[in-house]
C-alpha atoms as one frame of an Amber mdcrd trajectory, in Angstrom:
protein
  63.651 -88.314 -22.713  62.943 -84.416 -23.042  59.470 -83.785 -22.132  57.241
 -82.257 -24.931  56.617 -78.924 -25.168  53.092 -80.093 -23.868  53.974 -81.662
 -21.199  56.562 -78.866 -19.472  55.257 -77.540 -16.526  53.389 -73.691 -16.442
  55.285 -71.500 -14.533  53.545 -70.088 -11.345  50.288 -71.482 -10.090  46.655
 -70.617 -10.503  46.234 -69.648  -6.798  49.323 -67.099  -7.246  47.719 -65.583
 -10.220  46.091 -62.286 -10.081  42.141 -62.013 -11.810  40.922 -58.916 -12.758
  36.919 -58.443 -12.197  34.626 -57.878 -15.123  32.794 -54.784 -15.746  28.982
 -54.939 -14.745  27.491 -54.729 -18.593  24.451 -52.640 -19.013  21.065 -54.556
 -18.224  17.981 -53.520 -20.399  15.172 -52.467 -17.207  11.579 -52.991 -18.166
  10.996 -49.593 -20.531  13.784 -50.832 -22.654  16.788 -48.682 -20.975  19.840
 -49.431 -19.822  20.798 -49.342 -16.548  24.352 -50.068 -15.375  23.364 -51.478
 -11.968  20.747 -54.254 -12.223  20.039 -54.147  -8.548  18.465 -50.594  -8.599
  16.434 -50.662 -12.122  14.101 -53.493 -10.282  13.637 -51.392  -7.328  11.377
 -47.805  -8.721  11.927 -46.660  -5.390  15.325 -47.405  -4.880  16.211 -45.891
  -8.280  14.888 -42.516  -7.184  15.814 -42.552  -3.920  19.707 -43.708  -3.670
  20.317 -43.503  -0.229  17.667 -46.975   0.518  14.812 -44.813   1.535  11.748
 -45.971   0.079   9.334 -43.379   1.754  11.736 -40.334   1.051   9.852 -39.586
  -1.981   6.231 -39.432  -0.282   7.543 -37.597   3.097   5.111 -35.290   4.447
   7.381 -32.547   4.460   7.791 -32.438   0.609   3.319 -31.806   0.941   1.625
 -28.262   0.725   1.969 -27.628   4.450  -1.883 -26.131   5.701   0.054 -23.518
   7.315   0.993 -21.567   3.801  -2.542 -20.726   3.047  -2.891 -19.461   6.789
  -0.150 -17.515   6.238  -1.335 -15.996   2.949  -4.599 -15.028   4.775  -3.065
 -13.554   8.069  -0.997 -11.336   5.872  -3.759  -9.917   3.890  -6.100  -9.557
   6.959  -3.138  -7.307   8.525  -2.902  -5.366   5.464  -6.447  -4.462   5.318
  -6.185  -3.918   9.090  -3.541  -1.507   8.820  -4.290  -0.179   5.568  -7.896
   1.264   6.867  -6.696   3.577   9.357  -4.048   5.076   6.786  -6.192   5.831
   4.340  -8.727   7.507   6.349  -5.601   9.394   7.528  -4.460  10.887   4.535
  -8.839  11.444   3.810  -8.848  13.359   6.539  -5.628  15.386   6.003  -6.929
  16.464   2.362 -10.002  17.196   4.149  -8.127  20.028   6.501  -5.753  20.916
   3.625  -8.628  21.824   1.431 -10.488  23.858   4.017  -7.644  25.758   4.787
  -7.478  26.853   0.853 -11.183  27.450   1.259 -11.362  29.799   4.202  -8.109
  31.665   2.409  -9.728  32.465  -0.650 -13.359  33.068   0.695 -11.781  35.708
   3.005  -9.623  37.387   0.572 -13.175  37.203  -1.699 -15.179  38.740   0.554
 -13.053  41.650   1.354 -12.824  42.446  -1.705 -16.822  42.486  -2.626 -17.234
  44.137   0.543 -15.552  47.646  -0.500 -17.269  48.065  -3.817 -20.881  48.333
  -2.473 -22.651  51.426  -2.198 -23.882  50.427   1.858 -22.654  48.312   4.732
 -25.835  46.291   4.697 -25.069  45.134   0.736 -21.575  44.623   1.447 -22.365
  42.111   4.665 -24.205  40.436   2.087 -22.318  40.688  -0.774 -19.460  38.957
   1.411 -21.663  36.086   2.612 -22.468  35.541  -0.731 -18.874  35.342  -1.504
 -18.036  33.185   1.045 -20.655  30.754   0.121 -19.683  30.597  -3.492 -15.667
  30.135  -2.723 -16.515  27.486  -0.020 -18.836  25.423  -2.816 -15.606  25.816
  -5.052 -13.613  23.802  -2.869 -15.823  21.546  -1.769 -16.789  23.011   1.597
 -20.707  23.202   3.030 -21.482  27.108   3.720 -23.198  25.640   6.853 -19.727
  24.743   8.960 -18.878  28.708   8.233 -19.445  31.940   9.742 -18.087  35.323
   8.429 -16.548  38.201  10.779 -16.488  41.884   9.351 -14.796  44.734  11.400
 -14.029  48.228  10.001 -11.251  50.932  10.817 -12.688  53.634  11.545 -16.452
  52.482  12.392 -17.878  53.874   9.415 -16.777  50.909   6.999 -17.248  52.559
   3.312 -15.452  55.483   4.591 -12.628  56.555   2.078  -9.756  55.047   3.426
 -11.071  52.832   6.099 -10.058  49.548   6.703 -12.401  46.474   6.240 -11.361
  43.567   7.504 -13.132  39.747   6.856 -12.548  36.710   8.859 -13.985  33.519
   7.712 -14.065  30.724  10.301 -14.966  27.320   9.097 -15.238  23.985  10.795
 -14.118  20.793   8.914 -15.765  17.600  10.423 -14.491  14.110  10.212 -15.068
  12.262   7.153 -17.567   8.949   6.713 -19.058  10.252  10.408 -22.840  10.702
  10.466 -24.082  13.507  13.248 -20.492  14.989  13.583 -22.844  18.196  14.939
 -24.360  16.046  17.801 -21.424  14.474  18.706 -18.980  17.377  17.716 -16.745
  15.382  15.924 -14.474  17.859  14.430 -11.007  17.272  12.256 -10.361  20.857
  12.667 -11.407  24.530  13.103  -9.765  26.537  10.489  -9.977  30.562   9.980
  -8.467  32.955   7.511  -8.448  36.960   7.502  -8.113  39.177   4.518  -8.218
  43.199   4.474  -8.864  45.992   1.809  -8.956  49.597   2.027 -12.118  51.781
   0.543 -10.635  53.702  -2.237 -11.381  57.418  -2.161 -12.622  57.640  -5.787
 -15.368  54.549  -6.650
């Protein structure tokens, strides 16, 4: 009797037989997303952190260290620091740069009033005044000055002498109270000029 279609044997076993393993389907977390790995979406701080570190995401290192705002004020207390003593540098250089334009142009000034006064006596004074006036234009006090006046020959309105003016001024250090008592000077700055007395005035 032929065995029934039913009844014949299945070729190979189950034990032999190879079973493939089913995809992990998506799991809805609590927000209503899907998450392909059930095991994290119940875990918040396994889902951010995937290496297993819980604490990884409150690590001290990750804080405002105090040390920044330290930093920030050590930087601008150095650049104040250092930023003082330039600026009183380059104060002090316009200072002597401006007195040196001063004394050049009072000089030149003076010589110039000098030869077209009648006297000597009017032309000593007609210098000083000149002096005075070209020091105020550059911002220089009359009171650090002191005018020089010598004459080739000795007669000094002679036609064709020589007059010559030296103005000698003394710049003193800026923002420094009783620079005369403690003779606190930036510089000592002079400046010669000469004419001739014309023959026909």
């Amino acid at each position: 009797m032929r065995p029934s279609s039913r009844e014949r044997p299945r070729s190979g076993s189950q034990s032999g037989s190879r079973f493939r393993p089913v995809p992990a389907l998506p799991v809805a977390d609590g927000a209503g997303r899907l998450s392909r790995n059930p095991g994290l979406s119940r875990n918040p701080d396994l889902s951010r952190n995937p290496g297993g570190n819980p604490d990884h995401g409150t690590c001290p290192e990750d804080a405002i260290s105090p040390e920044q705002g330290s930093a920030v004020v050590e930087f601008v207390f150095l650049s104040v620091l250092l930023m003082v003593p330039l600026v009183y540098f380059i104060i002090t250089v316009g200072q002597i740069q401006g007195g040196s334009f001063a004394v050049v142009g009072a000089a030149d000034q003076a010589a110039k009033v000098y030869v077209a006064q009648p006297d000597a006596a009017s032309g000593q004074a007609a210098a000083e005044q000149a002096v005075v006036l070209a020091l105020a234009d550059y911002g220089q006090s009359a009171e650090n000055a002191s005018v020089d006046t010598r004459c080739e020959p000795a007669d000094c309105l002679a036609p064709g002498s020589a007059v010559t003016v030296t103005v000698h001024l003394t710049v003193p250090l800026p923002f420094v109270p009783f620079t005369d008592a403690l003779h606190l000077n930036a510089s000592q700055l002079s400046a010669s000029a000469t004419q001739l007395v014309g023959r026909f005035r």
